[in-house]
C-alpha positions as CSV (number, residue, x, y, z in Angstrom):
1,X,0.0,0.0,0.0
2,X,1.9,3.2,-1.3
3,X,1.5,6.7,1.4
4,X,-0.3,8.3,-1.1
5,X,-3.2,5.8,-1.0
6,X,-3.0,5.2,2.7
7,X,-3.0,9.5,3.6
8,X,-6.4,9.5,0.5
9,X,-8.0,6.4,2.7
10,X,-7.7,7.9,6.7
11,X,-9.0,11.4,4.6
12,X,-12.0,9.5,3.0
13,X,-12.5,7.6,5.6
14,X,-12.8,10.3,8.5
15,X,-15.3,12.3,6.1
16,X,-17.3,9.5,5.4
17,X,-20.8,10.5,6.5
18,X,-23.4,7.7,4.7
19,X,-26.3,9.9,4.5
20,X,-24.6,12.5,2.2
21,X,-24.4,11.6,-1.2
22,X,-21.5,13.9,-2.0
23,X,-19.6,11.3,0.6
24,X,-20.5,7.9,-0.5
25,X,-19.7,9.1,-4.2
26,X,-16.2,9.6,-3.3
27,X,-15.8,6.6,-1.2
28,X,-16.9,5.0,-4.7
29,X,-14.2,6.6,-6.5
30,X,-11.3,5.7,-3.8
31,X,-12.6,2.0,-3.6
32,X,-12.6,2.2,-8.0
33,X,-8.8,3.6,-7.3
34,X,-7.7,1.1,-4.9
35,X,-9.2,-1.6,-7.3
36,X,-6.3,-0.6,-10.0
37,X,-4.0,-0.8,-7.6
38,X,-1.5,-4.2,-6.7
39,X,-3.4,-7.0,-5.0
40,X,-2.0,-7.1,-2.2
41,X,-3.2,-8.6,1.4
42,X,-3.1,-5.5,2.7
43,X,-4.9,-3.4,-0.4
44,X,-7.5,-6.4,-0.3
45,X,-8.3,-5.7,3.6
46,X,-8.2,-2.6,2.8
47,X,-11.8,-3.1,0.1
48,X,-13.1,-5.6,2.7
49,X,-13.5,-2.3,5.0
50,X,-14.4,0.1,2.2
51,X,-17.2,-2.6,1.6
52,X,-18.3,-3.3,4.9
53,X,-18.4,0.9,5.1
54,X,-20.7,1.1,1.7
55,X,-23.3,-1.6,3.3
56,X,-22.1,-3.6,0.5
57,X,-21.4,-7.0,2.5
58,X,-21.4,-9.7,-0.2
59,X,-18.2,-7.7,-2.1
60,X,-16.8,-8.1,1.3
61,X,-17.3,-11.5,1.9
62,X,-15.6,-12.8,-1.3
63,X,-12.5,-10.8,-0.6
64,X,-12.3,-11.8,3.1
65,X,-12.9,-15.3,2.9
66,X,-10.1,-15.7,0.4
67,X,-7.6,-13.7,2.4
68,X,-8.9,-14.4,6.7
69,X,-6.7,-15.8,8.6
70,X,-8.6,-18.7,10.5
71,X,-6.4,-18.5,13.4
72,X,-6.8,-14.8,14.1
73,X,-9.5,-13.7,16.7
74,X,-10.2,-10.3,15.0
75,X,-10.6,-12.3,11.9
76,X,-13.1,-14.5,13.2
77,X,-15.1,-11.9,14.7
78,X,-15.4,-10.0,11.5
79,X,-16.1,-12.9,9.5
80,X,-19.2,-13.5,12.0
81,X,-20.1,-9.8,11.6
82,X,-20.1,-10.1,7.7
83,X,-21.7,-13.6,7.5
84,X,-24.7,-11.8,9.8
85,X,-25.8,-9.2,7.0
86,X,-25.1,-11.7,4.1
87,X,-27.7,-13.6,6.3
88,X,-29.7,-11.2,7.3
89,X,-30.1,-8.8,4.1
90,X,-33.1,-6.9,5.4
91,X,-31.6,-5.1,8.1
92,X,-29.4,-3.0,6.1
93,X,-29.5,-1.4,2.2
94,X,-26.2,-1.0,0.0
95,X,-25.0,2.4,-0.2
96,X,-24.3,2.6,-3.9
97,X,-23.4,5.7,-5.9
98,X,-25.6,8.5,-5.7
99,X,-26.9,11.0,-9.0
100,X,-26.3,14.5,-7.2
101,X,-29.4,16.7,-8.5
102,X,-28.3,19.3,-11.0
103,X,-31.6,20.5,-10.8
104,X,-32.5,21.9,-7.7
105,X,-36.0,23.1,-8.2
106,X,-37.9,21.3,-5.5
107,X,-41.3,19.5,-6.1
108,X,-41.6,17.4,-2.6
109,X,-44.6,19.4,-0.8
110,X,-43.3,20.1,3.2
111,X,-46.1,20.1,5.5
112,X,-46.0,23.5,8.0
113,X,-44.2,21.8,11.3
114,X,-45.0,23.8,14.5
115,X,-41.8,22.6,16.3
116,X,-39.9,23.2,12.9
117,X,-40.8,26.6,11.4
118,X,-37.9,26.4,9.1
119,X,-37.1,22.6,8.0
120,X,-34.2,23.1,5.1
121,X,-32.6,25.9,6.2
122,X,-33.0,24.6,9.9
123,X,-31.2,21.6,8.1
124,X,-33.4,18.6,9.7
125,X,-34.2,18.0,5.9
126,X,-31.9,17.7,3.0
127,X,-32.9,18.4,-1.0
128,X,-29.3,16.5,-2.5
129,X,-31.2,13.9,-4.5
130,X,-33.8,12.2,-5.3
131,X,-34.5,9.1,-3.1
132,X,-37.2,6.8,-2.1
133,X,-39.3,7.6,1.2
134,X,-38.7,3.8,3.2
135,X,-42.5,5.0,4.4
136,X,-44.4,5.4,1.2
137,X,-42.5,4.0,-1.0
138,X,-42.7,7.4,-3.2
139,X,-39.8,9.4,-5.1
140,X,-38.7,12.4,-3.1
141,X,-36.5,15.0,-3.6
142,X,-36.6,16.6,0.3
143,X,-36.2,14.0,2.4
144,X,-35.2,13.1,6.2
145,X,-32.0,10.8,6.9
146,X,-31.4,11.3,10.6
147,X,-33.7,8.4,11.5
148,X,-36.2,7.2,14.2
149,X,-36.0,5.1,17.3
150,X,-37.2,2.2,16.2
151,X,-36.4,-1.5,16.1
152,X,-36.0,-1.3,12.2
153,X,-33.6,0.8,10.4
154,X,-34.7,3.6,8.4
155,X,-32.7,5.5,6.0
156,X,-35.0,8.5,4.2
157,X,-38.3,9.4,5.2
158,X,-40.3,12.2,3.5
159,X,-41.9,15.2,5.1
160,X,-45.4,14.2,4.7
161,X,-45.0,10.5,6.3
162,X,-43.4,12.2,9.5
163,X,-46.0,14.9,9.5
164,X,-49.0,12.5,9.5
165,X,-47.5,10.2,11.9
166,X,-47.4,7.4,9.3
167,X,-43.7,7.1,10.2
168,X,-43.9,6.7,13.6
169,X,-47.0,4.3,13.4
170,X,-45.6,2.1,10.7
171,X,-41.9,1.8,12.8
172,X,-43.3,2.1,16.0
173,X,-41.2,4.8,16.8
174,X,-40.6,8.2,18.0
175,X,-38.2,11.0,16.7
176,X,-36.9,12.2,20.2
177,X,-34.9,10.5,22.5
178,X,-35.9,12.6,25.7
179,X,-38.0,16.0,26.3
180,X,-36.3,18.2,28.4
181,X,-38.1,20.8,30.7
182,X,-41.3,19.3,29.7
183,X,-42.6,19.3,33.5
184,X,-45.0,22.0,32.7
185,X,-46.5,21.0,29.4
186,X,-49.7,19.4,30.7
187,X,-50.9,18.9,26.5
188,X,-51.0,15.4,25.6
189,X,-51.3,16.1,22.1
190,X,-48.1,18.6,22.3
191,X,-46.1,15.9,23.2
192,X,-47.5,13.4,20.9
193,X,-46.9,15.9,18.1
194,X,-42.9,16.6,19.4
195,X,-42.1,12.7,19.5
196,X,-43.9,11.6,16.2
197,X,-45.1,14.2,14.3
198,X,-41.8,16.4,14.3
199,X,-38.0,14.9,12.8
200,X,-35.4,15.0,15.0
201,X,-32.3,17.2,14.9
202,X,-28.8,14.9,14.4
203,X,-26.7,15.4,17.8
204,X,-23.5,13.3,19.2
205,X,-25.4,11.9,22.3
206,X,-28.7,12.0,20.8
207,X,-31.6,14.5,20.6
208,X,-33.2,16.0,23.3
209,X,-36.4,18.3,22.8
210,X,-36.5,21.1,24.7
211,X,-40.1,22.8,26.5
212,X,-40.4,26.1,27.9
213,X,-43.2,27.6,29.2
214,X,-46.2,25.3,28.6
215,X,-45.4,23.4,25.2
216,X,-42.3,22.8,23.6
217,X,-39.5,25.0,21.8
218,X,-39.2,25.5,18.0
219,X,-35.9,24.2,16.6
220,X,-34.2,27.2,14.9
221,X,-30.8,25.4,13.7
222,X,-27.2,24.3,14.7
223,X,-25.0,26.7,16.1
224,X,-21.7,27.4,17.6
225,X,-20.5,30.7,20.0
226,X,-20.1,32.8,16.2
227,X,-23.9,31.9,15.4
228,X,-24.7,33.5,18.3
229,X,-22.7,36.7,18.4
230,X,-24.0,37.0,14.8
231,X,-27.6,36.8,15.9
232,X,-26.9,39.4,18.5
233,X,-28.5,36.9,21.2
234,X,-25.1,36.1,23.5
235,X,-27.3,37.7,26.4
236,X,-30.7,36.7,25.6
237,X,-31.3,33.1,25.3
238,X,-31.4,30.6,28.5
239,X,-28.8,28.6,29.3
240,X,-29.2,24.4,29.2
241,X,-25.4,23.1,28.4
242,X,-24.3,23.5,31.8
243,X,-21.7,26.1,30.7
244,X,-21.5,30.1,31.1
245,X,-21.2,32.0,28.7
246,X,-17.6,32.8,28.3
247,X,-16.7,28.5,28.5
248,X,-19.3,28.5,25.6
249,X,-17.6,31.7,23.5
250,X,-14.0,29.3,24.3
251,X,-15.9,25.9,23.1
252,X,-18.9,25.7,21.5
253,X,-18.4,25.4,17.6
254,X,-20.8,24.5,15.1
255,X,-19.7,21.5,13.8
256,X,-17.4,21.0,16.1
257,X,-16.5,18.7,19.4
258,X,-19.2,21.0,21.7
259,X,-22.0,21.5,19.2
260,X,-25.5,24.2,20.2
261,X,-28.5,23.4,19.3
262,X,-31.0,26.7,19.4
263,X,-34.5,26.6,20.1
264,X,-37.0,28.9,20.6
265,X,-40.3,29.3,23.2
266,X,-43.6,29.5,21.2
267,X,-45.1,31.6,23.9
268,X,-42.4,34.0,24.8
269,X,-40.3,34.1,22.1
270,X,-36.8,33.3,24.5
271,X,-34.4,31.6,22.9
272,X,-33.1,28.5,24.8
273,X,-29.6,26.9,24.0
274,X,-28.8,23.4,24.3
275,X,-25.6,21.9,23.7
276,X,-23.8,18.3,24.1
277,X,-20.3,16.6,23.0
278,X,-18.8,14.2,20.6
């Protein structure tokens, strides 16, 4: 394996996000490179992982079994892993290359969310393709990828199945990990609306909904300490990450290891900042 490839793979590799199209595309192209490249043992591990990191199990199951070393403990535990999606095709889908829209007129109708009075530019949904809803089965072009708590595994949901609730009744499953705050929201249907009716925003230690007053906040977007001071709102929003303000203006980053999430209150308008880490 020559530096060059090795420096391309730990690049690909640590920008390897599989619900951006952009991303699985060029882990495509590096596993296309890597093909023209000398068969080696160590190139040919190399595909197994590039296969087992596209979904794309029985590629990696004719390399490995032809280059495993029966002995080996790591071996045999990644052999079990792979054998378990050859055998159990259902619980995952191939990520296989992607047709980036050139077109970026959008047709896909987005339902008015209470909790979510912006949903692109908020960036809960995406508009980088065209992909099937797992839900209704339809053709979208605005879709959902940052899944539900649920048994099964979903990758795209449109808006309209998660604004029905056909989602969360078809999966039996809910969009938020935990509500935060929520003591004085005494609506049923608020929260029933939060948890199944409204997407979830992607987090590092999962997403927690926050409630202020009596119902719960609005998601505005992701944000770091620069978000903030932009908005002009570094003394107006209440403070949920456990951090003052100038450990936040030192740490939080959008993007980053500490990562904001901003809501705002329905009823009084105050912003309320959340935050967690990688």
């Amino acid at each position: 394996m020559t530096t060059i490839i090795l420096e391309e793979w730990h690049e690909v590799r640590e920008n390897f996000n599989p619900s951006k199209p952009i991303s699985i595309n060029q882990m495509h192209e590096f596993k296309e490179k890597l093909k023209l490249e000398e068969q080696t043992e160590g190139n040919l591990r190399l595909l197994v992982d590039i296969y087992c990191m596209l979904r794309m199990y029985s590629d990696a199951y004719k390399i490995f079994t032809s280059i495993m070393d029966l002995g080996n403990k790591k071996d045999q535990k990644k052999f079990r892993s792979i054998k378990y999606y050859i055998e159990n095709p259902n619980c995952v889908k191939p990520l296989y290359p992607r047709e980036i829209r050139e077109d970026k007129t959008i047709k896909t109708v987005i339902p008015t969310f209470k909790y979510l009075p912006d949903p692109l530019k908020s960036k809960i949904f995406e508009a980088e393709e065209v992909v099937t809803c797992d839900c209704c089965e339809q053709e979208v072009d605005v879709y959902y990828s940052g899944g539900i708590y649920a048994i099964e595994e979903v990758d795209y949901l449109c808006p309209t199945c998660i604004h029905s609730g056909a989602a969360a009744k078809k999966y039996d499953g809910s969009f938020q990990q935990y509500l935060i705050n929520n003591e004085n929201v005494v609506n049923s249907d608020f929260t029933e609306e939060v948890m199944c009716r409204t997407p979830g925003y992607v987090s590092w230690q999962g997403n927690n909904w926050m409630a202020h007053c009596s119902d719960y906040c609005a998601f505005i977007g992701y944000v770091g300490w620069s978000e903030l001071v932009e908005l002009g709102i570094t003394e107006q929003f209440e403070n949920y990450t456990g951090f003052s303000n100038e450990e936040l203006s030192e740490s939080l980053v959008n993007n980053g290891h500490h990562q904001g999430y901003l809501f705002q209150c329905l009823q009084c308008d105050r912003y309320v900042l959340y935050s967690d880490f990688s």
